[in-house]
C-alpha positions in Angstrom: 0.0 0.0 0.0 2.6 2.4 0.5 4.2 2.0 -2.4 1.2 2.8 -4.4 0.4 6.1 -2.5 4.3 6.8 -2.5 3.5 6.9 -6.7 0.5 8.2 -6.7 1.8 11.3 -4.8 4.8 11.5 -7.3 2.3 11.4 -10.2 0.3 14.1 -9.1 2.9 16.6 -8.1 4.2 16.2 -11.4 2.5 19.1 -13.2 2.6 21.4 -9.8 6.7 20.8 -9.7 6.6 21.8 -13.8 5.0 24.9 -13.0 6.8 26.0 -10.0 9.6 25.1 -12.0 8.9 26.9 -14.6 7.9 30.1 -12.1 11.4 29.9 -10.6 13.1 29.9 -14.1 11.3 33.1 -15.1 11.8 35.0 -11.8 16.0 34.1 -11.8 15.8 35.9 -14.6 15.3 33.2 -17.6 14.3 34.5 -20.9 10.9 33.7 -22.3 11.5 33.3 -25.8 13.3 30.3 -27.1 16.8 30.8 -25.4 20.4 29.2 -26.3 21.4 26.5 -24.6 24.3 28.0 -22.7 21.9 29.8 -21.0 20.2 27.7 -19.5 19.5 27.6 -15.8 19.4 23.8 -14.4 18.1 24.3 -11.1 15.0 25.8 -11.8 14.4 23.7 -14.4 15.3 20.1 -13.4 16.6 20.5 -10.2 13.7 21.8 -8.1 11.2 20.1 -10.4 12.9 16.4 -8.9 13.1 17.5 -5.6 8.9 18.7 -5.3 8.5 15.0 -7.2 11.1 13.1 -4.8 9.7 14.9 -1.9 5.9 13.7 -2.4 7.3 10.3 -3.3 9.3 10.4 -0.1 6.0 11.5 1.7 4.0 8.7 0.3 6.1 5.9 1.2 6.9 7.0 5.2 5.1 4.6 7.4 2.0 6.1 9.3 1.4 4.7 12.6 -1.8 3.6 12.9 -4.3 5.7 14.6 -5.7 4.0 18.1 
């Protein structure tokens, strides 16, 4: 069962982590129109994108103790 949440989780914050993602890349100062690629600015646009999706896969696989 946790396994399944865990990717659930990951599959839904998919498109929020794009858009933050995307958000970050823009306010560091990215250009909007097709830019070269030795401009480009990795963290906003894979690193913190990974993290928001390992971070919700990490959430969904922690063990909950059960509630008594």
């Amino acid at each position: 069962m946790r396994v399944m949440r865990g990717l659930v989780f990951g599959a839904v914050s998919v498109l929020p982590a794009l858009f933050f993602g995307m958000m970050a890349y823009v306010l560091m100062g990215g250009e909007t129109s097709f830019p070269e690629w030795e401009t480009w600015m990795y963290g906003p646009c894979y690193l913190l994108p990974a993290l928001i999706v390992g971070g919700s896969l990490f959430l969904g696989l922690r063990d909950e103790e059960d509630a008594e």
